[in-house]
Structure formats: structure tokens, C-alpha cells
N, C-alpha and C positions, 0 to 999 in steps of 0.2 A: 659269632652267631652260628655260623655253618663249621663243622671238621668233616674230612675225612680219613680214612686207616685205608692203605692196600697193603694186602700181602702174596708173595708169589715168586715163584723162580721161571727162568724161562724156560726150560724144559722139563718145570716141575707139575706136579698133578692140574692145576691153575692157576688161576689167579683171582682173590677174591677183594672185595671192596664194601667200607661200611661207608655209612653216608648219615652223619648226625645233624640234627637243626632244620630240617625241610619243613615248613609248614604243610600245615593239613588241607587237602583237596589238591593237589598239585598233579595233574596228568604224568600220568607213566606206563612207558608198555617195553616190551621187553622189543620188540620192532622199530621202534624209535631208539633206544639203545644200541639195537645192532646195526641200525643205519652209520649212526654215530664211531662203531667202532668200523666199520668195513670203509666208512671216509678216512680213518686211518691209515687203511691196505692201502690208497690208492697212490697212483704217481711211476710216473715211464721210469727204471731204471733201481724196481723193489728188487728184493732177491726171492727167489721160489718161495720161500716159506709163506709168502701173502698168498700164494696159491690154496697153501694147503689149511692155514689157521680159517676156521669160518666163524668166529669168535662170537659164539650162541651166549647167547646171557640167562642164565636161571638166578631171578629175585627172589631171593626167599625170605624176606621181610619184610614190613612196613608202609605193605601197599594191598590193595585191598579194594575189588571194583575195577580195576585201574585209578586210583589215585590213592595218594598217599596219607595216612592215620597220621600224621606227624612222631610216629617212633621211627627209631631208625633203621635206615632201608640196607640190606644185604643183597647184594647179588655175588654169583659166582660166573667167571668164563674158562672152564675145562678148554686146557691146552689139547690140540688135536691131535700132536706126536707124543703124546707124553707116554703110550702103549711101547714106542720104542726105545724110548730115554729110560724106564721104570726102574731099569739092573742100574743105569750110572746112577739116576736121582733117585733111590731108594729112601722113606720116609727113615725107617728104621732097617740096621742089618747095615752088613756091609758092602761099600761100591764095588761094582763091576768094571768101573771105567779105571784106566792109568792115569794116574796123577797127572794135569796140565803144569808145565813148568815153563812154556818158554812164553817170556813177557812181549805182549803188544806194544808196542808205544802208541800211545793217546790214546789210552782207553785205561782204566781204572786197574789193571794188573797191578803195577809194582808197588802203586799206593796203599790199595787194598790188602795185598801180603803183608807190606809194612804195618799197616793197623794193627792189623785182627791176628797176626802170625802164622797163617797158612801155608802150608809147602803146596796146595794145590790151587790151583788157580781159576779151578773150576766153578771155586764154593767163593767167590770174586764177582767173575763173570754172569751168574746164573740173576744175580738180584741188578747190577750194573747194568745189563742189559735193556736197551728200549723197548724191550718186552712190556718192563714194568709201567711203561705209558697206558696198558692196556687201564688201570684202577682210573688216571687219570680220567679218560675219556669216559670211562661209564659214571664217574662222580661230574664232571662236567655233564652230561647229556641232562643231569636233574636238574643241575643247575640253569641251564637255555630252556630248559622246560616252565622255570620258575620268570624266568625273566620274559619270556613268550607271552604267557599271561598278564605281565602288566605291557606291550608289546613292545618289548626289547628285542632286538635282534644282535648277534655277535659272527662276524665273516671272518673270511680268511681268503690269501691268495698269494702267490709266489711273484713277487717283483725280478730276483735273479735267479740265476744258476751258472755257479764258475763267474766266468767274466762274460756269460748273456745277461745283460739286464732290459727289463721290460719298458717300451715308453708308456705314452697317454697322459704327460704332463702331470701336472700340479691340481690336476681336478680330483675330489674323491670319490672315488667309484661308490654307482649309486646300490641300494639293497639289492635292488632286482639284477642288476648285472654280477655280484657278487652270489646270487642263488644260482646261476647258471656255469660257473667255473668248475665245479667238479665235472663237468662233462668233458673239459679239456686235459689231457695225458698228463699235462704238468700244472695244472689246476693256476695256470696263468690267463690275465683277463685279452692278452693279444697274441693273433693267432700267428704271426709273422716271427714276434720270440718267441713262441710257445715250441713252434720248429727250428732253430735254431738252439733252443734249451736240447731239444733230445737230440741234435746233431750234437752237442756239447757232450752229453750222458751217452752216447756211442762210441766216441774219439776215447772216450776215457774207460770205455770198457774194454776196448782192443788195446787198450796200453794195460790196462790190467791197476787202474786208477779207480780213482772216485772223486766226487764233488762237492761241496755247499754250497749254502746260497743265502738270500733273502727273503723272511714271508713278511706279511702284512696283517694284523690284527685289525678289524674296525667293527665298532660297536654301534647301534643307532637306540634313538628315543630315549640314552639319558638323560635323567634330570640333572640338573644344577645340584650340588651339596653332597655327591656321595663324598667319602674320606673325610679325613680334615688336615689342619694345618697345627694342630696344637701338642702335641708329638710326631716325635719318628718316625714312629713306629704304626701312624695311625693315617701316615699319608699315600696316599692312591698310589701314586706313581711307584712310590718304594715295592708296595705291595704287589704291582703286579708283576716290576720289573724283577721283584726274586721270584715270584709265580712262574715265568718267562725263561728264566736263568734256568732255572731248576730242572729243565728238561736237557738228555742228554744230548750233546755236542753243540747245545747253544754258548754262545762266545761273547755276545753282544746284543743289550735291548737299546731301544730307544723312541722315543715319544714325540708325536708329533716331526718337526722337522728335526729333533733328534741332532746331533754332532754338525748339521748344516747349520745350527742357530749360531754355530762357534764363529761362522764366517759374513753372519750379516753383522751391519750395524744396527744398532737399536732400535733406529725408525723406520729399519727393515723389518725386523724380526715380532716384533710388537703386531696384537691381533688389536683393531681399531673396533670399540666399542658400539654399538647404534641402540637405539630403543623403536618399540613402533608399538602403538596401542593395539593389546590384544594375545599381543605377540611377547611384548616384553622385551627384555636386553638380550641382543648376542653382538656377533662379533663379525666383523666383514672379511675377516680370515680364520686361519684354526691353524696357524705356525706350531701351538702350543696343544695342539694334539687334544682338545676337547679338557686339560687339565692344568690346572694352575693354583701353584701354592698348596698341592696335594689334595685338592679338591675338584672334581666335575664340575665344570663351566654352563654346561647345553648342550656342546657343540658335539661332532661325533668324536669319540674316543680313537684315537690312531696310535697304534705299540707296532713298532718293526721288532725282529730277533734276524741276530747274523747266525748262520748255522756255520759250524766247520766241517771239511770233507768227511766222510765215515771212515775210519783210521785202518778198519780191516782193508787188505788189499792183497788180491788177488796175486801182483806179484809183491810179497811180504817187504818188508825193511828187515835192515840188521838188527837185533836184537840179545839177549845174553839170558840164559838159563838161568831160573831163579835156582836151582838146585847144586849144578856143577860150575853157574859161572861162565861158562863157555860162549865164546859166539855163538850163534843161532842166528836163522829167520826163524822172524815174528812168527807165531803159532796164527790157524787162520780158522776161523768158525763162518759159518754162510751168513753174508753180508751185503748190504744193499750197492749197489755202486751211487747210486742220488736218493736220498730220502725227503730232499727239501719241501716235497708236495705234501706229504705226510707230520712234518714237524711243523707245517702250518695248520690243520686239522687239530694237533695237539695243543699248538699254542692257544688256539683259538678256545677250546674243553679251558687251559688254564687260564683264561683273561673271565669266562664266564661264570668260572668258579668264584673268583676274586669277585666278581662286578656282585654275582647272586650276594654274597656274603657282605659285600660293603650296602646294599642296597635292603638288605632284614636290618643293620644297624639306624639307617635310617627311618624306615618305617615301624619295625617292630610289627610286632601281630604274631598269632599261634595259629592263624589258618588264613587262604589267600582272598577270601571275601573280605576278613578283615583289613589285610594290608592291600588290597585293590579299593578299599575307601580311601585310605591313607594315605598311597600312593596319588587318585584320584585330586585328592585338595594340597597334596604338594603342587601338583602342576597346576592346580585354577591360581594357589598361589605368588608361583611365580609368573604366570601369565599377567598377570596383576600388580605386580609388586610395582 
């Protein structure tokens, strides 16, 4: 129902993003986008460059008024260094820069030459970069735009960093508490780990290290039925957990209680059924992360992702010249020492992409008045049921 295209290098002219399938009337402004991406930038432990990107968005499509014609929407966000990149990233003509040859380990260098057969490692790195999150998050912002309207909401928040992890128990953080975490350094909901995360993300900058961690995805005002169970390919959970993956240095998704289900018994693990007039069926738990049998239940929707350290490091690892073969340290490009605050911002763009696009399969409709009916008498429905 929903695609989108990004394309862009990280030190190239931009980075641009289409966005197909939006129904008609859908709120959009080019301020709400750049909220979306500057949530991005945040988090104790960026490297300078979030200083410097102030990642302006010009739509140049398929919006109109402020809302959206149902064609497809363009926008552009002009990289802010790209005036001194312009001699290495030239569109046309030849580069100014010396070939990159010495290989990072964990990061896309040596697989990337293997592919594509590159001696520079430049023309690797440039699209491999978590740059490319930027198409993400501006095609995500339509999409929490669309979900707004029927009032969906989709959060985010950092459980760990390194070996700090966050308490507050088995309860799930409510929306309103979840709207006030980006004011925290490491957009964590307790402010007790929230200072010890950046005691964590200081220790590791004087060693000349880096970190991962843990975020947390949570969606509210699902209905029951998005996904299904009758293909693969067609089930929520898969869906979101490659949406999930797919951002760089994610390692590991998981849903509801996720890898902890491995260790209860059954009449643990099991969400216990109730009904109540009015109200209809839900569940006196949500073990099962709001999803079951690849289909939305009610309940709120819960997606963790493991992040792993950022691989650039300050003081490099051993490494071996793509060229001569030779020892080497790792070649090093400016790099975050913790991004874990910010790969939960992007997670959250990618669960809301998914959710928009499983959510038009459901209702269907060419403009949101009509799938705000539709929507509408899903829920009297199951209220009902």
C-alpha cells in the first residue's frame, strides 16, 4: 500500500526521499518533518557533525495547502558540508580525494569491495553510512502523521547503554511519559540511569571506545487485525522486525518479552484473556508485545532492537589494506561514540512506516475522511464483537 525510494551519499549534494501511497488530506509541513529529523541529532555522546547538519527539508511534491493530494510526496534535505566534500563527491569529472583503502572491521568496507569490486572504499562507505537514515525518518514523519489522525501514537526510549540498564519494572510506560523523554540527554525515562548512561559514554570516550545499547519501540491505539497469519510474508511481526534490522548496527529485534519468553513456562508466558461490555476482549498481560500469530491483538505494540557499538573508534583496531594487503589501523571517519538515543528515534520512523502501511491494508480508502470512517466502525466493531 505504502513504498518508499531514498537516495543519497553522506557527503554527497543530499539526500532525497519519495513517499508513494499517502492518502489524500493527510497533514504535512515541512516543521514537523524537521522536528522528526533533529529528534534524530539527539543523544549525549553524537559526534560534531549533529552540530553542524540542520537537516532542512524542501517538499517538492504532492502536498498542497499543507496536506497531501494523494500523489507522491518528494522532499529533499541538502547535506550542510557537502560545499566542502564537492572536489571528493563530484557528480561528474574526476575525484579530488585519494582512494580509501584501509578496511574497518564492522562496518560494510570489505563486503562492500567484495561486491561491487571497488579499490576505493570511499564509494562503500558514502551510501553505508547512517547518513542514509536521514530518507528514513522523513518517510516515517508521513507516516505518524497518518497514524495521528486516526489517534495512533508510536514512542521510543533507551532501556540500556553498554552494561547501564534502565529500571521501572514490567509496567509500560504510559504516552504522556514517553512525550517527555527527548528532554533527557539519553532520551531514557529514569533519571538515576540516565546519569550513569553518560558516566558509561564518558569512560568510553577517554579510552577512545564506543557503546550500544537497547531502545524500545511502543505504539498506542492499535486496533486488533492489522497483519495476518496466512503468509510469511504477510505477518506483522516479520514485517517490522526486518523494518528494525535494517537500520545500521542493529543486531537484534524482539517483541514483547522477546528471548525472556524462552525462560518462562507456559502458564507464565501466556497473556490471560478477559472480556467486559463495551470494552470488548483484551488481555490481563501483553507478554506477547501487543502481537500474536502475526496479527495486532489491542494491546500496545512493544519491539526492542539491540544496537551494537559504533565500530569507528577513535583508537582504531588492526586492520589490512585493501590495496597492498598490509597491516594497517582501521582507517577512521568522525563517528559517534553512543548513538543508542538516536537509533531509537529511527526505530521508531521504521515501526511507524510498517504500522501506516499495514493499517491502509486494512482499511483501504484514497483519502483520510474516508478511512477515518472505516477505521471508525473497525473499532465500534470490535468493541462489540
Amino acid at each position: 500500500m505504502l513504498r518508499f525510494l531514498d537516495a543519497g551519499e553522506s557527503h554527497g549534494k543530499g539526500m532525497s526521499t519519495i513517499v508513494e501511497g499517502l492518502p489524500y488530506g493527510i497533514p504535512v509541513s515541512a516543521d514537523a518533518i524537521e522536528l522528526e529529523l533533529a529528534r534524530r541529532r539527539l543523544g549525549y555522546g553524537r559526534s560534531g557533525r549533529m552540530k553542524l547538519e540542520q537537516d532542512r527539508v524542501d517538499i517538492l511534491s504532492g502536498v498542497r495547502s499543507g496536506t497531501t493530494l494523494g500523489s507522491p510526496v518528494a522532499m529533499l534535505v541538502i547535506n550542510a558540508e557537502y560545499e566542502k566534500w564537492r572536489e571528493i563527491m563530484p557528480v561528474e569529472g574526476e575525484s579530488a580525494g585519494e582512494p580509501i583503502t584501509g578496511l574497518r572491521p564492522g562496518h560494510a568496507d570489505l563486503a562492500g569491495a567484495l561486491k561491487y569490486g571497488t579499490r576505493d572504499l570511499r564509494e562503500v562507505l558514502e551510501r553505508a553510512s547512517a547518513r542514509e537514515t536521514v530518507g528514513r525518518v522523513c518517510a516515517g514523519a508521513l507516516a505518524k502523521s497518518l497514524l495521528s489522525e486516526l489517534g495512533i501514537s508510536v514512542h521510543s526510549h533507551v532501556l540500556a547503554v553498554g552494561k547501564v540498564k534502565a529500571g521501572g519494572g514490567s509496567e509500560t510506560p504510559s504516552p504522556q511519559d514517553l512525550k517527555e523523554v527527548d528532554s533527557d540527554p539519553m532520551r531514557c525515562l529514569y533519571a538515576e540511569a540516565s546519569e550513569l548512561m553518560r558516566h558509561e559514554v564518558d569512560r568510553a570516550r577517554e579510552d577512545g571506545d564506543s557503546l550500544g545499547g537497547v531502545v524500545e519501540v511502543i505504539a498506542f491505539g492499535l486496533p486488533a487485525g492489522l497483519g495476518s497469519y496466512v503468509h510469511w510474508d504477510r505477518r506483522l511481526d516479520a514485517r517490522l522486525a526486518g523494518a528494525i534490522m535494517a537500520i545500521q548496527a542493529i543486531k537484534g529485534v524482539e517483541i514483547g518479552a522477546g528471548f525472556g519468553l524462552a525462560g518462562m513456562r507456559g502458564s507464565q508466558a501466556v497473556d490471560v484473556i478477559h472480556h467486559a461490555p463495551g470494552r470488548g476482549f483484551y488481555h490481563g498481560s501483553n507478554h506477547a508485545g501487543g502481537l500474536e500469530g502475526g496479527v495486532t491483538n489491542g494491546e500496545p505494540l512493544v519491539i526492542r532492537a539491540a544496537m551494537k557499538p559504533i565500530p569507528t573508534l577513535a583508537s582504531p583496531r588492526d586492520s589490512v589494506d585493501l590495496e597492498s594487503r598490509a597491516a594497517v589501523k582501521a582507517a577512521v571517519e568522525r563517528a559517534d561514540i553512543c548513538a543508542v538515543p538516536a537509533a531509537a528515534v529511527i526505530a521508531e520512523s521504521a515501526a511507524a512506516w510498517v504500522l501506516a502501511d499495514a493499517l491502509l491494508e486494512k482499511t483501504g480508502g484514497d483519502s483520510i475522511a474516508e478511512i477515518r470512517v472505516r477505521f471508525e466502525a473497525i473499532l465500534r466493531h470490535q468493541a462489540e464483537f
